[in-house]
C-alpha positions as CSV (number, residue, x, y, z in Angstrom):
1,X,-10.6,-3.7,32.8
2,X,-8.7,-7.0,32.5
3,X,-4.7,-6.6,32.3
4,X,-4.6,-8.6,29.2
5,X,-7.0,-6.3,27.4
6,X,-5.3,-3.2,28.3
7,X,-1.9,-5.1,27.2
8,X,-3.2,-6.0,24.1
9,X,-5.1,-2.3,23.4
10,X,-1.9,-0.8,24.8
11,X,0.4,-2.9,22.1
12,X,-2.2,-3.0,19.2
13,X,-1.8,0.9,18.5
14,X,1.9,0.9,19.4
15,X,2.6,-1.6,16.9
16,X,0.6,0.4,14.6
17,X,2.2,3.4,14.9
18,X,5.7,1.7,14.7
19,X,5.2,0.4,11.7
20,X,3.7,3.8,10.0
21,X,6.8,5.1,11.4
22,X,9.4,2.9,9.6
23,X,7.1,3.4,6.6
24,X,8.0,7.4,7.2
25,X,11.7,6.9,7.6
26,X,12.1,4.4,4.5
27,X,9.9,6.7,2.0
28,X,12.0,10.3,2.9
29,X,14.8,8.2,2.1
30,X,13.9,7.0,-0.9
31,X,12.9,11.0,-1.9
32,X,16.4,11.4,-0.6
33,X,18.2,9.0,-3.3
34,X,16.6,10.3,-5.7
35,X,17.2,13.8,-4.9
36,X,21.1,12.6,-4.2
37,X,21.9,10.0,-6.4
38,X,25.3,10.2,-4.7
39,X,23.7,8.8,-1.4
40,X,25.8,6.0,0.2
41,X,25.7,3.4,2.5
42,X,26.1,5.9,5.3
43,X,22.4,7.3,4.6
44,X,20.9,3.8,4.8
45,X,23.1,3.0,7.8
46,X,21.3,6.3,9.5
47,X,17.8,5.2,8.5
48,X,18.6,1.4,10.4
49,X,20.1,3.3,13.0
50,X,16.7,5.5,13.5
51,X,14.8,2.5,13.4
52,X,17.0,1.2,16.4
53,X,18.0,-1.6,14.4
54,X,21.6,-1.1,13.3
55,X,22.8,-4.3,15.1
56,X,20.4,-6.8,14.0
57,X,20.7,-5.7,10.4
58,X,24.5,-5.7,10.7
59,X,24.6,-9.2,11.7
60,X,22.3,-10.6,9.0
61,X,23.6,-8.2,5.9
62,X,26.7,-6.5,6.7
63,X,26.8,-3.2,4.9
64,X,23.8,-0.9,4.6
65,X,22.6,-1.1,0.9
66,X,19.1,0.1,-0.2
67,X,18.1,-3.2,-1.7
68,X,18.8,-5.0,2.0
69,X,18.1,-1.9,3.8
70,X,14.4,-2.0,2.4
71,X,14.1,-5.7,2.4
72,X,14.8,-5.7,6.4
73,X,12.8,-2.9,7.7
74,X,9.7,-3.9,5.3
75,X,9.3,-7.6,5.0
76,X,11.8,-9.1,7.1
77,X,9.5,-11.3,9.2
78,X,12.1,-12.6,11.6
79,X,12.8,-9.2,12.1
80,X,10.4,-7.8,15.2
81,X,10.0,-4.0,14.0
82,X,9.6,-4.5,10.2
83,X,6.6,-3.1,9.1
84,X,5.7,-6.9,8.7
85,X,6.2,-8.1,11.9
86,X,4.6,-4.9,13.4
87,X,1.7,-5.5,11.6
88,X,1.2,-9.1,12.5
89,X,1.7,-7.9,16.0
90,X,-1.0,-5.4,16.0
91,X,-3.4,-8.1,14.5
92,X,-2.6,-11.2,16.8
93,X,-3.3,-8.7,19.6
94,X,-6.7,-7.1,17.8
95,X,-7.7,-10.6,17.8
96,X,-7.5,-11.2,21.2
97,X,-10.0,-8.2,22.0
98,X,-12.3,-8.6,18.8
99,X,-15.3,-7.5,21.9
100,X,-13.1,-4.6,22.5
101,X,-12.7,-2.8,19.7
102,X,-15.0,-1.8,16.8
103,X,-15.5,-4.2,13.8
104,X,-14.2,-1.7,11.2
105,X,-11.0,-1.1,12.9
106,X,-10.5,-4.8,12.7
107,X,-11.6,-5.2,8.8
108,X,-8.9,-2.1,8.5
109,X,-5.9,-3.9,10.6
110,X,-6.8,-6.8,8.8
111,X,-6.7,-4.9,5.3
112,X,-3.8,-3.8,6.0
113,X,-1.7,-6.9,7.3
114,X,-3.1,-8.7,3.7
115,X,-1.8,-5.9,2.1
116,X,1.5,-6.1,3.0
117,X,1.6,-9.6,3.3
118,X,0.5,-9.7,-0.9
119,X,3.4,-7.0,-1.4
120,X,6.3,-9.1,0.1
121,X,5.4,-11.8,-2.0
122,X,5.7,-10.0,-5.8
123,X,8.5,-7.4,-6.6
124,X,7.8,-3.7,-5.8
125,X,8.1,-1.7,-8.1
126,X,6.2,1.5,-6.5
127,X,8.1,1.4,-3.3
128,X,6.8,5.5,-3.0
129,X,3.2,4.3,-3.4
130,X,3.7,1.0,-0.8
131,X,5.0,2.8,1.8
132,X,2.1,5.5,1.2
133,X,-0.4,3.1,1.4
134,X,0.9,2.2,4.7
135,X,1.1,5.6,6.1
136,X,-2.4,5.9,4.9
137,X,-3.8,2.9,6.7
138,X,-2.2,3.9,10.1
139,X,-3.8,7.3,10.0
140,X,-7.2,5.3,8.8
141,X,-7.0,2.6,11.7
142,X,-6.2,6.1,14.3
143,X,-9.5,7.7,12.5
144,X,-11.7,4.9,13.0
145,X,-10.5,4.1,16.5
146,X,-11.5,8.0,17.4
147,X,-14.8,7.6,16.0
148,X,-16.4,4.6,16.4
149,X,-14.7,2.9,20.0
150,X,-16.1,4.6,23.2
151,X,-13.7,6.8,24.8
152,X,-13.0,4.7,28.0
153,X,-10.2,3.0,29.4
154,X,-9.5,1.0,26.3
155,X,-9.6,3.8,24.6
156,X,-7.2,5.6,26.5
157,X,-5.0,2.5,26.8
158,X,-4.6,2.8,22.9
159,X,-4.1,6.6,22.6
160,X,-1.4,6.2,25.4
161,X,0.5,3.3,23.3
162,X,0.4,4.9,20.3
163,X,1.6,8.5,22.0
164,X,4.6,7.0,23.7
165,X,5.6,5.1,20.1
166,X,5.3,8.7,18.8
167,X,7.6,10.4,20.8
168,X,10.3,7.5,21.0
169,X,10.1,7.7,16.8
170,X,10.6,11.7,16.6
171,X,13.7,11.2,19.3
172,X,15.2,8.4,17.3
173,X,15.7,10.5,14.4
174,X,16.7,13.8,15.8
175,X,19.2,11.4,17.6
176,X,20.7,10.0,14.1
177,X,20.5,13.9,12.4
178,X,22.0,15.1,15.5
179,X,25.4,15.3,14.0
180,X,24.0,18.0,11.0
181,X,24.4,20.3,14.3
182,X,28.1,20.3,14.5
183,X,29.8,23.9,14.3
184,X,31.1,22.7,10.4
185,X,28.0,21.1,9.2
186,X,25.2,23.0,11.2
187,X,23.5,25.1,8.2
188,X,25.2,22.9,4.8
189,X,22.3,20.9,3.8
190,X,19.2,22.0,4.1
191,X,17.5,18.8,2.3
192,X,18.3,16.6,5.4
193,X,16.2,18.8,7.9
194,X,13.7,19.0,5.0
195,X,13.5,15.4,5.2
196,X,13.3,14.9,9.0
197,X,10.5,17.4,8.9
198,X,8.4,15.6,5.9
199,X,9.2,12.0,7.8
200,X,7.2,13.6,10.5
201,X,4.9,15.1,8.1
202,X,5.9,18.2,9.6
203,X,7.0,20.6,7.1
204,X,4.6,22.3,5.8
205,X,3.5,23.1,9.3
206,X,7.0,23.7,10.2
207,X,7.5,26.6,7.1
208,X,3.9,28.1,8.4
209,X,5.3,28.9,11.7
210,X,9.1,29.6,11.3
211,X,9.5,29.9,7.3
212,X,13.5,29.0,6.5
213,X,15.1,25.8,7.8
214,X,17.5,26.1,10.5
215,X,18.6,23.6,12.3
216,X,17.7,24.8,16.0
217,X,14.5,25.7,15.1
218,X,13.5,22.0,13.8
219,X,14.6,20.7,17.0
220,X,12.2,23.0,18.5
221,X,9.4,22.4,16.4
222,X,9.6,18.8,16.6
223,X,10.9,18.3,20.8
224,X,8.7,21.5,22.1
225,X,5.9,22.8,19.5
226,X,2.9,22.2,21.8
227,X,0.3,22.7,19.3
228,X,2.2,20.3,16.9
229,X,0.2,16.5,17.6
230,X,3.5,15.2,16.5
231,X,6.1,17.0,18.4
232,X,7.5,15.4,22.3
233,X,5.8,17.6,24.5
234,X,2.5,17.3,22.8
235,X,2.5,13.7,23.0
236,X,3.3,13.8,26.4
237,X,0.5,16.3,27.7
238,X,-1.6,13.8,25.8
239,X,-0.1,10.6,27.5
240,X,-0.4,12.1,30.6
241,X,-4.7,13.0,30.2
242,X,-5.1,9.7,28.8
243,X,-3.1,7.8,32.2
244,X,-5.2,10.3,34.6
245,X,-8.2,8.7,33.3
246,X,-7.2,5.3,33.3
247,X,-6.4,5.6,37.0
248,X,-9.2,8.2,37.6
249,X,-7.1,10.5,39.4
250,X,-6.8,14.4,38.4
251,X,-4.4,16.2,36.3
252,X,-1.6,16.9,38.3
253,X,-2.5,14.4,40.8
254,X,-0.8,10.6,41.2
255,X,-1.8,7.5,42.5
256,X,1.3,5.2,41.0
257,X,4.3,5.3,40.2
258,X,3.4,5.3,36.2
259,X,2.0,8.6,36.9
260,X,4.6,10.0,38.9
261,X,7.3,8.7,36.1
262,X,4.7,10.2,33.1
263,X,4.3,13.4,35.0
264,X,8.0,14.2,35.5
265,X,9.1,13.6,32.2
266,X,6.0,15.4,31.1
267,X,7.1,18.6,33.6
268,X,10.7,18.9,32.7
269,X,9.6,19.4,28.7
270,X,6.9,22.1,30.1
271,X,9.7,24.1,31.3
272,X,12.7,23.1,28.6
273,X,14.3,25.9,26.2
274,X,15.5,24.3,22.9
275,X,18.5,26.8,23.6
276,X,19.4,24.9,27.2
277,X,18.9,21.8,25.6
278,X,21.2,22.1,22.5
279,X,23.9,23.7,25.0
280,X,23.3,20.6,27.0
281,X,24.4,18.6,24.0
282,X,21.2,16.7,21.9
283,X,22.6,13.4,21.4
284,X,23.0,13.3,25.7
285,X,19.5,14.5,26.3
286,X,17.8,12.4,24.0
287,X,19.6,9.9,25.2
288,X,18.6,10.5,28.9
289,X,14.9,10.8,27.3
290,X,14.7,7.4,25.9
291,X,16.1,6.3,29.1
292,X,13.0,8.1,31.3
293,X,10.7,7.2,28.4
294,X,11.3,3.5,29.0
295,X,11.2,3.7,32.5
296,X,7.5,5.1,32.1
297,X,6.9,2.5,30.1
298,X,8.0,-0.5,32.8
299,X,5.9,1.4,34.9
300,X,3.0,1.1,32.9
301,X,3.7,-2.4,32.9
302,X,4.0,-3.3,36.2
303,X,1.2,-1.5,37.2
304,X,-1.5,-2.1,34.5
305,X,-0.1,-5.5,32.7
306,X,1.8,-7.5,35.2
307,X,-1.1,-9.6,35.8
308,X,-1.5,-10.9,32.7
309,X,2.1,-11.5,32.3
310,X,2.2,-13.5,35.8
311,X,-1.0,-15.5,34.9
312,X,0.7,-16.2,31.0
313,X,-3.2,-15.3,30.0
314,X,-1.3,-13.8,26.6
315,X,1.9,-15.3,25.4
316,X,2.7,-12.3,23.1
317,X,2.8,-10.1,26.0
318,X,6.6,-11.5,27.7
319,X,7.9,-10.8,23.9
320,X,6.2,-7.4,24.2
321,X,7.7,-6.0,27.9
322,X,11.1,-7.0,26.1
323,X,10.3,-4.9,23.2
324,X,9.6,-1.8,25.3
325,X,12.8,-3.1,27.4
């Protein structure tokens, strides 16, 4: 497969998933303001700072308010993970493999960019339905891609993008909750871990296994839950079957150093206890995470996409190795 096709599969569905993900965060909150109409500017400031955002909104708005809060993660087109700019990501780089992919994830994509695009320009006033309808197109675009794109390396080269989005997102907000575990404030409100689980659409699967909240517990649901699609460790068993076929070498085996990064990270969470981690502090490991997790993504850079970086076949993909970067 060329470099610039895997690049662009690679992006498409992490793009996709990026934006569903902001769409997650920004909807719980809203839940959450209503539920608390005492909220502050400290919640909104939390929801930027999950989205990794927190300097870039600072430097345009100042203080976190929900009006400019909304208006920068949604439609702020200058702004590279809005769920605007996300979107128009994904597209410029379905279009570049139209042959690729199937023609009904492309009508969906496309849908969906003209969606959003026709909602930035009028006032919204269903913001719980908009964000919804976002969610709902991700999981649509994911369907379609299962069933109606041949499972080969493309294939793969999507599943791993989108995976690796996933588990960054769920780190990124335990990270920002991770002060709710605090000796004071470890079992006071309930609501918060209630959202984290619903941004992650994992409560109700969450109160099937365990029942009550408590805190520890969601950390473990969400970081080691294996059977959970949504949790770490799951997504990177999954990352690691999908980068096995790509280079065609057995599970457990390695043939670059993609692999080798992949399978480490992959191997320490086989073997983690949420009990080691939170003892080891969860704002330090998930900060070491993010750290490994972007090595593995270089990695997968420089081994599959370097090419078509060197040979400038794709412009977007410079602006995209930053991105991961």
């Amino acid at each position: 497969m060329l470099s610039r096709v895997a690049d662009a599969v690679f992006w498409m569905s992490r793009y996709i998933e990026r934006a569903e993900s902001v769409a997650r965060f920004v909807d719980v909150s809203l839940q959450l303001s209503l539920d608390r109409p005492e909220a502050d500017a400290a919640q909104w400031s939390a929801l930027v700072a999950a989205a990794g955002d927190d300097e870039a909104f600072r430097a345009l708005h100042g203080e976190a308010t929900r009006e400019a809060v909304l208006a920068f993660l949604t439609f702020d087109a200058a702004h590279p993970s809005s769920i605007v700019s996300c979107l128009r990501h994904a597209r410029e780089n379905a279009r570049s493999v139209r042959e690729i992919i199937s023609s009904e994830m492309w009508e969906e994509l496309n849908k969906s960019y003209l969606m959003v695009g026709d909602a930035a320009r009028a006032p919204m006033d269903e913001p719980h339905a908009f964000y919804a309808s976002v969610k709902r197109a991700s999981a649509t675009f994911v369907g379609l891609m299962h069933i109606t794109m041949t499972h080969g390396e493309a294939w793969h080269f999507g599943r791993l993008g989108r995976l690796l989005e996933r588990a960054d997102t769920a780190t990124r907000i335990l990270d920002v909750k991770s002060f709710l575990l605090t000796p004071a404030t470890a079992t006071q409100d309930e609501s918060q871990w209630a959202a984290l689980l619903r941004s992650a659409s994992a409560l109700e699967m969450y109160r099937k296994r365990h029942g009550a909240i408590e805190p520890s517990r969601v950390v473990d649901f969400l970081m080691l839950e294996r059977e959970f699609p949504r949790s770490v460790l799951h997504c990177l068993g999954k990352s690691v079957q999908s980068l096995h076929a790509i280079a065609g070498t057995p599970f457990g085996a390695s043939s670059s150093e993609a692999e080798r990064a992949l399978g480490r990270l992959h191997a320490q969470f086989e073997y983690e206890r949420t009990s080691d981690l939170l003892a080891y502090g969860l704002h330090a490991y998930i900060d070491d995470f993010q750290q490994k997790l972007n090595a593995v993504g270089v990695a997968i850079g420089d081994t599959f996409f370097a090419p078509a970086i060197a040979a400038d076949v794709q412009p977007l993909a410079e602006q995209q190795q930053q991105q991961q970067q």
